[in-house]
TIMI-2910 file (N, C-alpha, C, CB; in pm, 1 decimal, decimal comma, always signed):
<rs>
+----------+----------+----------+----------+----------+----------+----------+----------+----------+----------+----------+----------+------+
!      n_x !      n_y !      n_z !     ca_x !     ca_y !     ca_z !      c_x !      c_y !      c_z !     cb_x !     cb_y !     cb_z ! resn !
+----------+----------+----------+----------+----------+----------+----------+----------+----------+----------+----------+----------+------+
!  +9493,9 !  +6544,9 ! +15653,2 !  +9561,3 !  +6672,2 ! +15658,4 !  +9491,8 !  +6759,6 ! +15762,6 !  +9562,5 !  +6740,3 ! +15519,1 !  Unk !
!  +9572,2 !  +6847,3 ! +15843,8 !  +9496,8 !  +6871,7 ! +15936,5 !  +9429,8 !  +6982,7 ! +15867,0 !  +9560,0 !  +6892,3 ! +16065,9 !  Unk !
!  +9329,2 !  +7074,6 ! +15980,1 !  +9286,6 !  +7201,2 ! +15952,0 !  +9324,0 !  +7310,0 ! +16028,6 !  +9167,8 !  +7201,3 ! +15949,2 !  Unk !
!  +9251,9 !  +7457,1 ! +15957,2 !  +9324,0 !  +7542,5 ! +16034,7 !  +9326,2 !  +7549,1 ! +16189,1 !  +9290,0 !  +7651,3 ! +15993,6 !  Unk !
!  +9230,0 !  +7492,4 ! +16240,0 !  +9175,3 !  +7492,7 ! +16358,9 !  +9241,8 !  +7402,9 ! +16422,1 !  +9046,0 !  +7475,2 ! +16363,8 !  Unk !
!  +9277,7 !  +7327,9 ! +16345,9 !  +9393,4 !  +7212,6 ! +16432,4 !  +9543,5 !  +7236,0 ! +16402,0 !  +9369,3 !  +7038,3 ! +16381,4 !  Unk !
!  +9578,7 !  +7321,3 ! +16334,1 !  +9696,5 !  +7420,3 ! +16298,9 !  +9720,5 !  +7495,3 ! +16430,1 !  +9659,4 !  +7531,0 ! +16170,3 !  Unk !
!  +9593,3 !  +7606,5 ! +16474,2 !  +9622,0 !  +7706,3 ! +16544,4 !  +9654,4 !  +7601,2 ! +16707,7 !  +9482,8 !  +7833,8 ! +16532,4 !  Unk !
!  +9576,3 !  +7470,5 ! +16724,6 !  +9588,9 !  +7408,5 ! +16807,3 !  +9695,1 !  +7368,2 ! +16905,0 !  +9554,5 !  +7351,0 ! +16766,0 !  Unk !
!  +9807,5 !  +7335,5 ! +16772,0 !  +9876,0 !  +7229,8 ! +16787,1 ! +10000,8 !  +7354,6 ! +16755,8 !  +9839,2 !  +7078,6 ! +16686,0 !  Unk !
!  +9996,6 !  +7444,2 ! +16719,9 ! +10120,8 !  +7513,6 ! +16655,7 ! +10287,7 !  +7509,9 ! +16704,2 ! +10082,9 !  +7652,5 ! +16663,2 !  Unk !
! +10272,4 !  +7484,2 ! +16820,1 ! +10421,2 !  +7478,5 ! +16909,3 ! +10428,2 !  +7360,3 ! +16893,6 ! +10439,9 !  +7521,9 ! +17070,7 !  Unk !
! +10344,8 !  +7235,2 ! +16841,9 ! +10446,3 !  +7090,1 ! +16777,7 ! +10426,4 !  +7118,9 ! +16638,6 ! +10386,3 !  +6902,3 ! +16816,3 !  Unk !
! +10341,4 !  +7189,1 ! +16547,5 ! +10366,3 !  +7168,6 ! +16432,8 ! +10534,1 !  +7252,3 ! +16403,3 ! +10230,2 !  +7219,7 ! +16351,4 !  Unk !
! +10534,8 !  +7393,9 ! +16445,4 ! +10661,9 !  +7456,8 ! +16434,9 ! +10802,2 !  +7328,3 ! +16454,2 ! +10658,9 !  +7584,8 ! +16565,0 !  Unk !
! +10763,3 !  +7232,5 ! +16581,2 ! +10880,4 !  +7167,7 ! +16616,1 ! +10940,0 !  +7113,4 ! +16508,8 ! +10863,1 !  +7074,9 ! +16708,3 !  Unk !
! +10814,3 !  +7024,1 ! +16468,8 ! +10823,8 !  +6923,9 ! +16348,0 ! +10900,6 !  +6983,4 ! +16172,7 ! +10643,4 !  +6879,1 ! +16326,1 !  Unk !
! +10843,0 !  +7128,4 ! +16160,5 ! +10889,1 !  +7158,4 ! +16057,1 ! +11027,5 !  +7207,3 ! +16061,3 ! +10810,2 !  +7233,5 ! +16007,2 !  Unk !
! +11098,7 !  +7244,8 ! +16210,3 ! +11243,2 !  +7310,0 ! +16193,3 ! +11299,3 !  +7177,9 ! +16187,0 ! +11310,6 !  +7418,8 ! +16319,6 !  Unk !
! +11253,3 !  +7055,9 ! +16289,4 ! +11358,9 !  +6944,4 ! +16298,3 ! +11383,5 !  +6891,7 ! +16091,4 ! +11268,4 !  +6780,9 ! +16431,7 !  Unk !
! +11251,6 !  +6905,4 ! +16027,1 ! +11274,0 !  +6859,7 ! +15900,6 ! +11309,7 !  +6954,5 ! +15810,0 ! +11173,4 !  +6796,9 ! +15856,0 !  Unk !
! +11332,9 !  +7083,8 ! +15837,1 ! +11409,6 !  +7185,1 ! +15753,8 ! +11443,6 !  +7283,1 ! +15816,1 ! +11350,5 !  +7234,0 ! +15649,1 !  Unk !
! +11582,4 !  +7224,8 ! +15889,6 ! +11653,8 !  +7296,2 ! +15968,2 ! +11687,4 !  +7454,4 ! +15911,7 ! +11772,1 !  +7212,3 ! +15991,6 !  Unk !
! +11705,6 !  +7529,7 ! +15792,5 ! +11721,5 !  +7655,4 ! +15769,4 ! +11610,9 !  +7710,7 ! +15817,1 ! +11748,1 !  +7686,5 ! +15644,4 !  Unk !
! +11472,8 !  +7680,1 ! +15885,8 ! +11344,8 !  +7757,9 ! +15934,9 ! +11449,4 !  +7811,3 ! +16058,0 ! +11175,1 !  +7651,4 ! +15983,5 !  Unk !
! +11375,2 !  +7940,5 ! +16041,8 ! +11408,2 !  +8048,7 ! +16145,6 ! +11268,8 !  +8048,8 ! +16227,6 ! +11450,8 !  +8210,1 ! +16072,3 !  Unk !
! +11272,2 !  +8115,3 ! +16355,6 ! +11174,9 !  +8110,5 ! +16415,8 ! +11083,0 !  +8221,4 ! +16380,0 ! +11207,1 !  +8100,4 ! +16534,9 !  Unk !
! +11147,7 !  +8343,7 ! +16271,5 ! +11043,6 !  +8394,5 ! +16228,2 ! +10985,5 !  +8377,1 ! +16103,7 ! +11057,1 !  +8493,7 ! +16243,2 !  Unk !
! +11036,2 !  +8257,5 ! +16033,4 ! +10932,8 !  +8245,4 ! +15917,3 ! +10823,2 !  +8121,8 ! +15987,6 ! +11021,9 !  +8188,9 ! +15746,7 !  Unk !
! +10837,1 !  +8123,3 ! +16067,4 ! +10738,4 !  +8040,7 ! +16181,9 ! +10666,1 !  +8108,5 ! +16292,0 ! +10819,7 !  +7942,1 ! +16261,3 !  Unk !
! +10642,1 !  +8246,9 ! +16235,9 ! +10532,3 !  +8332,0 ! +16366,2 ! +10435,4 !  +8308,7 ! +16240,8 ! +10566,7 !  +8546,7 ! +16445,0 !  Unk !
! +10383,9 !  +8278,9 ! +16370,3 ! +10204,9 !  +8250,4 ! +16339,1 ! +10128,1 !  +8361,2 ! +16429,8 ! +10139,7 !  +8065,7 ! +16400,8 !  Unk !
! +10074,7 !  +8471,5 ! +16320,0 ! +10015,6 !  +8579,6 ! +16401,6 !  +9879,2 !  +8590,3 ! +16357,4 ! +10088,8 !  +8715,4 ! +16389,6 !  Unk !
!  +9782,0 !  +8601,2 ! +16412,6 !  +9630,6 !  +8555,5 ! +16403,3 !  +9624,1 !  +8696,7 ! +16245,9 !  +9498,6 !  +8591,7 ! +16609,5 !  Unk !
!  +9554,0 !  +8668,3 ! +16152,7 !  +9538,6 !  +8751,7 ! +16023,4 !  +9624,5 !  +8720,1 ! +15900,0 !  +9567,1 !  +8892,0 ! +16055,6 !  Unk !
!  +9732,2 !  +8698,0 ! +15992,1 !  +9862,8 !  +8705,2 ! +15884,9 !  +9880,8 !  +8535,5 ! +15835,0 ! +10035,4 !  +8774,2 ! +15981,0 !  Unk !
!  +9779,6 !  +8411,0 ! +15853,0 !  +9811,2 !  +8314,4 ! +15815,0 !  +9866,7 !  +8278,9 ! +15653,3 !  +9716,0 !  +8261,1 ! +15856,2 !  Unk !
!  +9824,9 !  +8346,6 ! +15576,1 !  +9856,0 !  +8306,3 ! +15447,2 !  +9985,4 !  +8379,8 ! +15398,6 !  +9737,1 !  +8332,1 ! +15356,5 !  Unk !
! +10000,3 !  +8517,2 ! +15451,7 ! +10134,7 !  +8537,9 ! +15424,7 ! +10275,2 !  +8489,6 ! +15491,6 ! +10134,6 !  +8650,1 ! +15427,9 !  Unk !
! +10258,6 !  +8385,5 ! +15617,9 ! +10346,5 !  +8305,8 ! +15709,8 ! +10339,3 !  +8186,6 ! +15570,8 ! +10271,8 !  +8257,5 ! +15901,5 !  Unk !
! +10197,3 !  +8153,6 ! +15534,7 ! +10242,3 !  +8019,3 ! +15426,6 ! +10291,2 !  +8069,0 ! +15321,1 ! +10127,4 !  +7919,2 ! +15371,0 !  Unk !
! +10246,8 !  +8169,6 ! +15272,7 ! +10331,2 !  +8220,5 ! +15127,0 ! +10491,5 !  +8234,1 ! +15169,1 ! +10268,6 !  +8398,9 ! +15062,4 !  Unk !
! +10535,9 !  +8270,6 ! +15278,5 ! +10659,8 !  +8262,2 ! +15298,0 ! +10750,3 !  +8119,5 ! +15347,0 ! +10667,5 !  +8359,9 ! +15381,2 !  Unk !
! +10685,5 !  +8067,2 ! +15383,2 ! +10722,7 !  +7902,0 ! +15370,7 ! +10728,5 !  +7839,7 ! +15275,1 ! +10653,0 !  +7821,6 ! +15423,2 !  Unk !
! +10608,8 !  +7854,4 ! +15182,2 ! +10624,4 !  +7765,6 ! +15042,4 ! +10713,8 !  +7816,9 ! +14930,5 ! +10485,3 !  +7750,2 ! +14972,6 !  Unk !
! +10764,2 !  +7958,2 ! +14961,1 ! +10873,9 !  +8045,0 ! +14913,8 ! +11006,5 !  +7965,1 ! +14905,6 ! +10890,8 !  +8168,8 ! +15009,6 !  Unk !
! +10993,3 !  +7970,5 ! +15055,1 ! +11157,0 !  +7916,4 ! +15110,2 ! +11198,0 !  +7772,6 ! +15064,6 ! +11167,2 !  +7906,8 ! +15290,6 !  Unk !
! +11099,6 !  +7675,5 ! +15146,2 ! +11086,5 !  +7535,5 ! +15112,0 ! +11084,7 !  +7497,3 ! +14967,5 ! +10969,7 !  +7487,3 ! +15169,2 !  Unk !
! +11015,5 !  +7577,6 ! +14900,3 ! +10976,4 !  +7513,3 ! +14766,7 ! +10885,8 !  +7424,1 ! +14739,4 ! +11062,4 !  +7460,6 ! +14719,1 !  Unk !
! +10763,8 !  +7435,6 ! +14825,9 ! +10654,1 !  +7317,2 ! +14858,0 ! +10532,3 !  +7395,6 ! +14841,4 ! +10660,8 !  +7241,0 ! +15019,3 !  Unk !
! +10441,2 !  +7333,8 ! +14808,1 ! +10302,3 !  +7354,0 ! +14832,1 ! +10277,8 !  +7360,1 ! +14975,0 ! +10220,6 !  +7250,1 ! +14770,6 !  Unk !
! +10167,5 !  +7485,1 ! +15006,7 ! +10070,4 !  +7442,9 ! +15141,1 ! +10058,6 !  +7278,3 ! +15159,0 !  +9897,0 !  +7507,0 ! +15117,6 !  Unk !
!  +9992,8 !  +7231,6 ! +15067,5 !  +9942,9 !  +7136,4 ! +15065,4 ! +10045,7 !  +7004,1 ! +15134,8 !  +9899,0 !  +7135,0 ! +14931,2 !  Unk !
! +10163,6 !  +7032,8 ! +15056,2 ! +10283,9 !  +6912,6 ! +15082,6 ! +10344,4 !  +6936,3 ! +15203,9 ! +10408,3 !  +6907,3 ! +14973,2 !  Unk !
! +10351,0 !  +7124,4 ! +15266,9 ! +10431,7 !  +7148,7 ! +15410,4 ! +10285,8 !  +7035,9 ! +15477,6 ! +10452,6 !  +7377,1 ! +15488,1 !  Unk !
! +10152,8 !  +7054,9 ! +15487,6 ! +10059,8 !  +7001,7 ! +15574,6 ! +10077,9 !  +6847,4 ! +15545,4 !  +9909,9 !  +7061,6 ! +15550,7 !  Unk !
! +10107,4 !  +6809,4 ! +15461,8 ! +10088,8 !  +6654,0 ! +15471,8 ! +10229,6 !  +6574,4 ! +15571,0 ! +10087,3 !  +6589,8 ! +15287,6 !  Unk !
! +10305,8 !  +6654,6 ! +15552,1 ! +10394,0 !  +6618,0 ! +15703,4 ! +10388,3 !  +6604,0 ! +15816,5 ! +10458,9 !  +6667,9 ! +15736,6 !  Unk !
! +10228,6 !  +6638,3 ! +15835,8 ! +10155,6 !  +6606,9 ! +15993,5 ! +10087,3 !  +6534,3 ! +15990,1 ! +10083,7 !  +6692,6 ! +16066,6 !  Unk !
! +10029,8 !  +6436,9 ! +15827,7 !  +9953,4 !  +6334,9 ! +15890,9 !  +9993,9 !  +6165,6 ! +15965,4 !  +9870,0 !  +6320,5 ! +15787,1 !  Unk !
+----------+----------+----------+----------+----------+----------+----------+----------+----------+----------+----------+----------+------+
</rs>
């Protein structure tokens, strides 16, 4: 599973990866703004219905 550091890395393929697999992502529940990381995941695991844990395991 990656880390945050490989999150902030990679973010313009992780974003790719998560709209192609849940096409209702908008591009703003996908801003990633430096502070605001946990409330971008609280609003993903909202929408999705997933754990942090389960959106990240889609990148390994």
């Amino acid at each position: 599973m990656p880390n945050s550091e490989e999150i902030k890395g990679n973010w313009n393929e992780f974003k790719g990866k998560l709209k192609q697999k849940f096409a209702d992502l908008t591009d703003d529940d996908l801003l990633y703004a430096e502070g605001k990381e946990d409330e971008m995941w609280g609003n993903l695991q909202k929408k999705l219905g997933k754990t942090k844990k389960e959106i990240l395991s889609l990148f390994e």
